[in-house]
C-alpha positions as CSV (number, residue, x, y, z in Angstrom):
1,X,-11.6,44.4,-8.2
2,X,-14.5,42.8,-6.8
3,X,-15.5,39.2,-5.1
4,X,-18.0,37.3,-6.5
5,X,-19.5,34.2,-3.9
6,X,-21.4,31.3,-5.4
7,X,-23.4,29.8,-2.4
8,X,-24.4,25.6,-2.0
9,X,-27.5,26.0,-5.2
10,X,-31.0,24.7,-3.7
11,X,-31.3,21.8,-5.7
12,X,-34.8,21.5,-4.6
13,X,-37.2,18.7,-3.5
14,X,-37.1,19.9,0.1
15,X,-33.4,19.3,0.4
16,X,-31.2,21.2,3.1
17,X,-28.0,19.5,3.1
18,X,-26.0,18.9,-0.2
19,X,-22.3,16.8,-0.4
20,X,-19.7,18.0,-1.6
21,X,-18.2,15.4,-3.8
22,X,-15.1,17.1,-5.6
23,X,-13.6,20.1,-6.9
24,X,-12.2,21.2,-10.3
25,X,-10.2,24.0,-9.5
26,X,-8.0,25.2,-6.7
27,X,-7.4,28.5,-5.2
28,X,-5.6,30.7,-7.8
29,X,-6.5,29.4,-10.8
30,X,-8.4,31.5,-13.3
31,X,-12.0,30.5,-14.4
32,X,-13.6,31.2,-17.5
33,X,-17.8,31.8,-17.3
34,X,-19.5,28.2,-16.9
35,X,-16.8,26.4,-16.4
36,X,-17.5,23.6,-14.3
37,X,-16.2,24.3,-10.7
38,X,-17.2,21.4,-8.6
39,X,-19.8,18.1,-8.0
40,X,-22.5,17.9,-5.3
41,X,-24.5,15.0,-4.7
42,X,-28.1,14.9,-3.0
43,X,-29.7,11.9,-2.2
44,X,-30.9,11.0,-6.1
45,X,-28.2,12.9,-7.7
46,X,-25.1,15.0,-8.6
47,X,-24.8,18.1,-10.1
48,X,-22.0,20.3,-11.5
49,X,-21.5,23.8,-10.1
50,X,-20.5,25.7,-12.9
51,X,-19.2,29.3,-12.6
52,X,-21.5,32.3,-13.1
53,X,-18.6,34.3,-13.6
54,X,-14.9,34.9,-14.8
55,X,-12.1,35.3,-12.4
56,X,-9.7,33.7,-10.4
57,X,-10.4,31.4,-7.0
58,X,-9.5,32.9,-3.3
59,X,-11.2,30.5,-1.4
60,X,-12.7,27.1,-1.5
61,X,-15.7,26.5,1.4
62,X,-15.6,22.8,2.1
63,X,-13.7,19.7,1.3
64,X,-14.6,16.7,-0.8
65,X,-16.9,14.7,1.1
66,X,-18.2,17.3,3.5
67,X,-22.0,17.7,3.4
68,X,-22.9,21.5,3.2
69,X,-26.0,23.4,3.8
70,X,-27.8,24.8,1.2
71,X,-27.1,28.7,1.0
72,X,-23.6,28.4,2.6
73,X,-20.5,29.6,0.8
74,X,-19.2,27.3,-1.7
75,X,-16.6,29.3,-3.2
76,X,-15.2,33.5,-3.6
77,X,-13.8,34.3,-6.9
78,X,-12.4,37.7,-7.3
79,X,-13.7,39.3,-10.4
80,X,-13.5,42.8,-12.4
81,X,-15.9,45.4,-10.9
82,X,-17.8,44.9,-7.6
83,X,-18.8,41.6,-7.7
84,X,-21.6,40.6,-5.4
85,X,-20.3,40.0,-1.7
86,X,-22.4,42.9,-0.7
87,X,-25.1,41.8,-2.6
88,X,-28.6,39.8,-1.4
89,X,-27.4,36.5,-3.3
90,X,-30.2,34.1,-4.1
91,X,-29.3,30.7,-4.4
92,X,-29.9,28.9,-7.6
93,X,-31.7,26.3,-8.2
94,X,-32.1,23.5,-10.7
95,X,-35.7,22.5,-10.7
96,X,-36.1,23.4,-14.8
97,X,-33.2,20.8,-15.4
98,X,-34.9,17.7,-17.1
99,X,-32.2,15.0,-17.2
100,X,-30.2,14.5,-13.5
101,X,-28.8,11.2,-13.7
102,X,-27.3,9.1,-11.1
103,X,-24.6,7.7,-12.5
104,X,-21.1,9.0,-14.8
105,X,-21.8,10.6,-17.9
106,X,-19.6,12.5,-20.8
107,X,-20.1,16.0,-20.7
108,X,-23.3,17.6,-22.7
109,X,-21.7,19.6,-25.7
110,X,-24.5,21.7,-24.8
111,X,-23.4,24.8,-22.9
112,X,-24.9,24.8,-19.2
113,X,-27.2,28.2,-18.3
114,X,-25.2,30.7,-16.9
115,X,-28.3,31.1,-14.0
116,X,-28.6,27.5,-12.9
117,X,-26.0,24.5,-12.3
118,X,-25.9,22.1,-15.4
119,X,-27.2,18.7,-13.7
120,X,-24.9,15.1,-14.1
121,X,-23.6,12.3,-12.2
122,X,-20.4,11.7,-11.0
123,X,-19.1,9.0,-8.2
124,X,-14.9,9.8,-7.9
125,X,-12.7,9.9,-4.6
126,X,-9.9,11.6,-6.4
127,X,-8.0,13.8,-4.1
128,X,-5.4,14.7,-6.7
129,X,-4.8,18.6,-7.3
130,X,-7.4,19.6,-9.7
131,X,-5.9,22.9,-10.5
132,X,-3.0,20.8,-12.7
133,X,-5.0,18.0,-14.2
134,X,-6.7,18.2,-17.7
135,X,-10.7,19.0,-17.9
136,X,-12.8,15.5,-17.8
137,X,-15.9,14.6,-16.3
138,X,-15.4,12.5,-13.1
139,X,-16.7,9.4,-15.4
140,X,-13.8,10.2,-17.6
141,X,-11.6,10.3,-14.9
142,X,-12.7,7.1,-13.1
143,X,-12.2,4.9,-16.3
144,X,-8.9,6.4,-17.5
145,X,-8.0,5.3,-13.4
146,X,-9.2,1.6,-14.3
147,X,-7.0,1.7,-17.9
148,X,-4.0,2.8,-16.4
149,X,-4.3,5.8,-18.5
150,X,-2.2,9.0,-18.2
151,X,-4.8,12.3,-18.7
152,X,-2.1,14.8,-19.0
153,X,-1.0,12.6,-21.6
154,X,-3.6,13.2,-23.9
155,X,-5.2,16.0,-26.0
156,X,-8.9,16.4,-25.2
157,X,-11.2,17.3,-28.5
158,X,-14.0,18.8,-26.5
159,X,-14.8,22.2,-25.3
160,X,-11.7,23.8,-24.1
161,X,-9.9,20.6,-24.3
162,X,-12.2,18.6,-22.3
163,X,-10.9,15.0,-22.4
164,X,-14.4,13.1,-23.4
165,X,-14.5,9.1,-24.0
166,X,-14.0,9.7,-27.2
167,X,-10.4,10.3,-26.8
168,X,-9.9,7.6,-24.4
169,X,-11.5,5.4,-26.8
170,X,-9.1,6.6,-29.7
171,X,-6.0,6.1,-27.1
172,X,-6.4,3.0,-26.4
173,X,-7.8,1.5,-29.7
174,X,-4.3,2.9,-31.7
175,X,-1.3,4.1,-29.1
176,X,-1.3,1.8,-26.1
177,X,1.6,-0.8,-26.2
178,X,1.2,-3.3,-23.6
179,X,3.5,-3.9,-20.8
180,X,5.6,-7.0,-19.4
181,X,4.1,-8.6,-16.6
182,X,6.4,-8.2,-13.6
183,X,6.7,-11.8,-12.3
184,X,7.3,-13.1,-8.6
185,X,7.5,-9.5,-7.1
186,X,5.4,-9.2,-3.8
187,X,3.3,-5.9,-3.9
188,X,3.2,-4.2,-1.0
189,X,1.3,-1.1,-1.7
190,X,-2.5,-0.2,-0.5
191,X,-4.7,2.3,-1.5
192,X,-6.7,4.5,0.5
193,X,-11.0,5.2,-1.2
194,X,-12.8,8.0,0.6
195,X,-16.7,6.2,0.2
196,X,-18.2,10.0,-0.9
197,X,-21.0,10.5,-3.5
198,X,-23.0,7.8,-5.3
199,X,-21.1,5.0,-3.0
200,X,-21.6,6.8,-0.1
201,X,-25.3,6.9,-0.7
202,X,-25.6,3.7,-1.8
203,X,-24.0,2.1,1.4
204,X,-26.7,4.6,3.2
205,X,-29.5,3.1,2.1
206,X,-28.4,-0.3,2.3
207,X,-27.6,0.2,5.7
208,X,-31.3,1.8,6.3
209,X,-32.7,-0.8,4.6
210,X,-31.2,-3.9,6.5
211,X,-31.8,-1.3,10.0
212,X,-35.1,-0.8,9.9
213,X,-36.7,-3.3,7.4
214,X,-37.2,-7.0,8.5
215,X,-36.4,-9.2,5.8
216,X,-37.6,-12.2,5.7
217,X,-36.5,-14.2,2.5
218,X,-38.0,-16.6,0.0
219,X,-36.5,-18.9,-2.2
220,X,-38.3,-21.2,-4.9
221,X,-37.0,-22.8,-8.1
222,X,-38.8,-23.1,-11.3
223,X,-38.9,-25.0,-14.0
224,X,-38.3,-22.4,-16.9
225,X,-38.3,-25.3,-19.9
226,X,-41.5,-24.4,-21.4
227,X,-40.7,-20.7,-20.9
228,X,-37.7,-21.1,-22.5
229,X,-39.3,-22.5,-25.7
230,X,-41.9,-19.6,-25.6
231,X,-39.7,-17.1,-26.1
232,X,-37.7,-18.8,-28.5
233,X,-40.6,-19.0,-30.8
234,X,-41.8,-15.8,-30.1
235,X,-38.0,-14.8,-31.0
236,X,-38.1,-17.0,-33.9
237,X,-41.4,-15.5,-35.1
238,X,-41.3,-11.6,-34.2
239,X,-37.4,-10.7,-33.5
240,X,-36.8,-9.6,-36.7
241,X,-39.6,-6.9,-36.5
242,X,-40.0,-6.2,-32.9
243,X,-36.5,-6.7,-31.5
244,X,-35.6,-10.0,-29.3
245,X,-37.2,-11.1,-26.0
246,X,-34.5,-11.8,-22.9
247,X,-36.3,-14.0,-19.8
248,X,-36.9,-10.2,-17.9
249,X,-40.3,-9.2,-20.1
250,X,-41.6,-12.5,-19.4
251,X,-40.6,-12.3,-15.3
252,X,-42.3,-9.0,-15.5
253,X,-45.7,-10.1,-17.5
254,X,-45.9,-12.2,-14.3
255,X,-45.3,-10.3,-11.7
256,X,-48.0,-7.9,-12.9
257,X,-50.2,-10.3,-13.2
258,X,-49.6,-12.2,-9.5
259,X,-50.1,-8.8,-8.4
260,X,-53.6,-8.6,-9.1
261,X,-54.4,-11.1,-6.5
262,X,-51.6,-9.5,-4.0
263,X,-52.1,-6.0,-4.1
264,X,-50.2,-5.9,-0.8
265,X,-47.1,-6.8,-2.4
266,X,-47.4,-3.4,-4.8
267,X,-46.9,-0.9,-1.7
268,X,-44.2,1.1,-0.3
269,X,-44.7,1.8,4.1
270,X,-44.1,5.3,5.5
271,X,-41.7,4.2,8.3
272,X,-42.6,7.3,9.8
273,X,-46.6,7.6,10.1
274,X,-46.9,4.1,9.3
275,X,-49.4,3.6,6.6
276,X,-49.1,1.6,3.5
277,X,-49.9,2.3,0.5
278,X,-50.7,0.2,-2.1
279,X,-50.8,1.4,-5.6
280,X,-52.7,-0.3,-8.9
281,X,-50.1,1.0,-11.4
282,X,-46.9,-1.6,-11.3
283,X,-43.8,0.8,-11.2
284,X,-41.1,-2.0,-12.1
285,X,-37.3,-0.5,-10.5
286,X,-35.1,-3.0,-12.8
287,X,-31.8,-3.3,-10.5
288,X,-28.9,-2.5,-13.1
289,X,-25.3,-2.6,-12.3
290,X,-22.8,0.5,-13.6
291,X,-19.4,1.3,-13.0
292,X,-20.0,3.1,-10.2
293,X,-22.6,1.2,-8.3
294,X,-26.0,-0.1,-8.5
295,X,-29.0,1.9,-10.2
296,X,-32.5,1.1,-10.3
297,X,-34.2,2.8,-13.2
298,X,-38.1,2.6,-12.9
299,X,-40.1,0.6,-15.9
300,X,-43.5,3.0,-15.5
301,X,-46.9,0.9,-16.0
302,X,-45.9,-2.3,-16.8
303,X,-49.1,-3.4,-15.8
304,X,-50.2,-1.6,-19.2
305,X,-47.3,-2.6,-20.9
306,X,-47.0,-5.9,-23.8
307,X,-43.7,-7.9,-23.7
308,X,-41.8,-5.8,-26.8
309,X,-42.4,-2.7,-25.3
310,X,-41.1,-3.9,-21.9
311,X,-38.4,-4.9,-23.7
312,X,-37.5,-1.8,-25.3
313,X,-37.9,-0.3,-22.2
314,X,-35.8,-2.5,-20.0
315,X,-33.1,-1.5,-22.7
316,X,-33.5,2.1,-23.2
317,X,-33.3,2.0,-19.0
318,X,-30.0,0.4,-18.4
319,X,-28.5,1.8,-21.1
320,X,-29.3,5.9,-19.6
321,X,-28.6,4.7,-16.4
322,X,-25.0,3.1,-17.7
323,X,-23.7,6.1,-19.4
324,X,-25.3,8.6,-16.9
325,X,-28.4,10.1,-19.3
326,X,-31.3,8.8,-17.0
327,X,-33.8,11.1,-16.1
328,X,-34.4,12.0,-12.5
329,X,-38.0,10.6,-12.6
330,X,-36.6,7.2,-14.1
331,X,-34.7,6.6,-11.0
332,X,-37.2,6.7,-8.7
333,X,-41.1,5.8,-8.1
334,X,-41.1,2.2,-7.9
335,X,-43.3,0.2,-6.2
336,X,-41.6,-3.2,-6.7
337,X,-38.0,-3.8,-7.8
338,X,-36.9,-7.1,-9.6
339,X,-32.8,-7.8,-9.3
340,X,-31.3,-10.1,-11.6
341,X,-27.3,-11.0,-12.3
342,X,-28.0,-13.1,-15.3
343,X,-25.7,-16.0,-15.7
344,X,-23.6,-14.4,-12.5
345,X,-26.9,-15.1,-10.6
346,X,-26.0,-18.0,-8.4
347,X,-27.9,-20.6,-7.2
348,X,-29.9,-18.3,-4.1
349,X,-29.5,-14.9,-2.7
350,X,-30.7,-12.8,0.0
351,X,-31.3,-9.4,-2.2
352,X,-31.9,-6.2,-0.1
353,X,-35.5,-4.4,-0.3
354,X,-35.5,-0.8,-2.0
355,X,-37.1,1.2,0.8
356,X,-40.0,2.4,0.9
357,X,-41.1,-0.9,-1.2
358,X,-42.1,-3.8,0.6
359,X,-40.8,-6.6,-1.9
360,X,-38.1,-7.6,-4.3
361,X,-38.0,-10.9,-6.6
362,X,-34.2,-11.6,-7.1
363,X,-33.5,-13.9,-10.5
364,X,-30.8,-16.3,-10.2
365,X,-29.2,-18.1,-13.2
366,X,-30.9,-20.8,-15.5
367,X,-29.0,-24.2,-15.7
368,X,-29.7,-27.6,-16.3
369,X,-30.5,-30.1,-14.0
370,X,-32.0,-33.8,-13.3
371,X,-36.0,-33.8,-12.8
372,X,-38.7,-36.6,-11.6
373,X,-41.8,-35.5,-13.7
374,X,-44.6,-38.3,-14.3
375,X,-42.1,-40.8,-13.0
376,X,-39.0,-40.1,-15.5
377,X,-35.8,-38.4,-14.5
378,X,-35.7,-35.9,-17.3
379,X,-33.7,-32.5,-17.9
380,X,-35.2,-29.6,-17.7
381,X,-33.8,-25.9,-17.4
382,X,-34.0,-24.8,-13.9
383,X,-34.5,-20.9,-12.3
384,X,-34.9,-20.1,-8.8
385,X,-36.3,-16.9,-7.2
386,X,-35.0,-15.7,-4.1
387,X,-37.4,-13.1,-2.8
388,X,-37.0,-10.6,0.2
389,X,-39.8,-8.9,1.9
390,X,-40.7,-6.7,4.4
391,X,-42.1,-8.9,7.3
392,X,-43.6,-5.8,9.0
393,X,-47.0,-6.0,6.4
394,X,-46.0,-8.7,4.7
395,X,-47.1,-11.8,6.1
396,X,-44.5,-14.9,5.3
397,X,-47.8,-17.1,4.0
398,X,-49.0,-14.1,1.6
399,X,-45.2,-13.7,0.4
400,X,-45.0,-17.5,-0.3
401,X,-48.5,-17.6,-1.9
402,X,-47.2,-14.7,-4.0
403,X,-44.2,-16.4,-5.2
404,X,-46.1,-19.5,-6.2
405,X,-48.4,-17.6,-8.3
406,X,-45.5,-16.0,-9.9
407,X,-44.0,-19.7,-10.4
408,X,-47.4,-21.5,-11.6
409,X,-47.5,-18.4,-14.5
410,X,-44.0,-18.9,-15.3
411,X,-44.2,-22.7,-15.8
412,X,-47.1,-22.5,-17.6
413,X,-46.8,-19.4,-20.1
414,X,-49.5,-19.2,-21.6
415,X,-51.5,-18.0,-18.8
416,X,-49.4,-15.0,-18.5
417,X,-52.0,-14.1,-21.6
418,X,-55.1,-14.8,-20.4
């Protein structure tokens, strides 16, 4: 008998420190050959450790939420033969793996390479013991925890009886009887949420961001009415063909445009050598909400871009970054970010610049209200844009002259075309 280490993989891009998010087995239990053995999370992403080898755990080398070094000793698993604790061990690496996403996923049905870590996403703070619990991705795991559901309870149909959504979905559609409501009893139980992974990092760069950025904020409201009735006959004419048209093509048709004329809003600053740099491509970060947190998939040259094909885009974005499929290179790059809660959106808010970028147009909610215009009160639908930017190189009159191009092409659409 042998002993076989797997060491913290290199997961590239310069990074020297890894966290370890969670593990899937415990010492003693026998593993099987690319089974999945634990999660670690870099800065853009987390990544399943599976096993290069068969044979059963003697020791564990960190604890969930402990950030590792790459190249030091993740787990020993003692193995038939003479395993490779003797051995040079180079780490491995995962700069061939295309699709790293940043938020929960199913598991691929693809089997991972037995030389390099199969790359997901995973936010969980379960400190359960792994070795007794069924196989499930942590996303699995995290919604069977909001349903109330019991994993040992069911029979997973992937590999190895890997619980997928699938079978959660099948669970609760035909075998879950609901329950009495328990009336009048006071609740005095609390529960306890390590912030590891995705949340941790998350609550990192928001911190950073309100540290060392000054905001300043911006808030103006426009009158959307005649953008409204644009895309409704656009959507009247062309939805049937080229898909519908939501408000977020239209806000990002002119925020390209107002950028011509501000290419200082189009910029991310190096903190550290302070330069800016402002770019002529408009790399659009579209702030979408998950389960887990908030991801900001990356809409590449919109400046190049017509309003269906945004569209699509915006779409195809979310939905990757929802159900953990986004590429690593669509969650990051952007050199402006627009944030928008649809009809959740309020009436103003203070959003949070994405570091390095130096602005972000926040999109509150559309409603009704009571309007002077050519001395009639009149209704008219009614948006306002609350804006933060970085006041370091972005002077407050150039931010406001910004957001009043953006509002003079939104109130009167059809220059967004010309």
């Amino acid at each position: 008998m042998g002993t076989h280490v797997i060491r913290m993989p290199d997961i590239g891009e310069g990074i020297a420190q890894v966290e370890l998010v969670e593990w899937f087995v415990k010492v003693g239990d026998v593993v099987s050959e690319d089974q999945v053995l634990a999660d670690v999370m870099t800065d853009k992403a987390t990544v399943e450790i599976p096993s290069a080898v068969a044979g059963t755990v003697v020791a564990l080398g960190g604890m969930p939420g402990e950030v590792m070094a790459v190249g030091a000793e993740l787990i020993r698993i003692e193995v038939q033969g003479t395993g490779n604790h003797h051995a040079a061990e180079t780490p491995v690496t995962v700069d061939d793996v295309d699709d790293v996403a940043s938020v929960p996923s199913a598991p691929s049905i693809n089997a991972p390479a037995k030389s390099a870590p199969v790359a997901t996403a995973a936010v969980h703070a379960s400190t359960s013991d792994a070795g007794t619990r069924p196989l499930a991705s942590p996303a699995v795991r995290q919604r069977a925890r909001d349903e109330g559901i019991d994993l040992s309870a069911l029979r997973g149909t992937g590999p190895s009886g890997r619980i997928r959504h699938a079978d959660l979905d099948a669970f609760l559609s035909g075998s879950r009887t609901p329950q009495a409501a328990t009336m009048g009893t006071p609740r005095i139980d609390e529960e306890r949420i390590p912030v590891i992974g995705l949340r941790r990092k998350i609550a990192q760069r928001m911190q950073e961001a309100t540290r060392q950025v000054a905001h300043f904020s911006y808030v103006e409201e426009i009158d959307v009415t005649a953008l409204l009735s644009l895309r409704a006959d656009l959507n009247a004419q062309f939805g049937e063909s080229r898909g519908k048209l939501t408000l977020l093509p239209l806000l990002i048709r002119a925020l390209v445009v107002a950028l011509r004329e501000f290419p200082q809003i189009n910029a991310h600053y190096d903190d550290q050598q302070q330069v800016v740099t402002r770019y002529g491509a408009v790399h659009v970060g579209v702030a979408t909400q998950s389960d887990n947190g908030l991801m900001v998939p990356v809409l590449r040259h919109a400046e190049a871009a017509d309003l269906w094909f945004t569209a699509g885009e915006i779409n195809r974005l979310a939905h990757a970054a929802r159900t953990g499929k986004a590429a690593r290179n669509e969650l990051s790059g952007s050199t402006i970010t627009l944030t928008s809660l649809g009809a959740l959106g309020g009436i103003a808010s203070t959003p949070v610049i994405n570091r390095p970028e130096v602005a972000i147009v926040g999109v509150n909610r559309v409603v009704e209200r009571p309007m002077v215009v050519n001395g009639q009160i009149v209704i008219r639908q009614m948006m306002n844009l609350s804006s933060s930017f970085d006041h370091r190189v972005v002077d407050g009159m150039d931010a406001a002259r910004f957001i009043q191009a953006v509002k003079r092409l939104l109130e009167q659409p059809a220059m967004l075309f010309v």
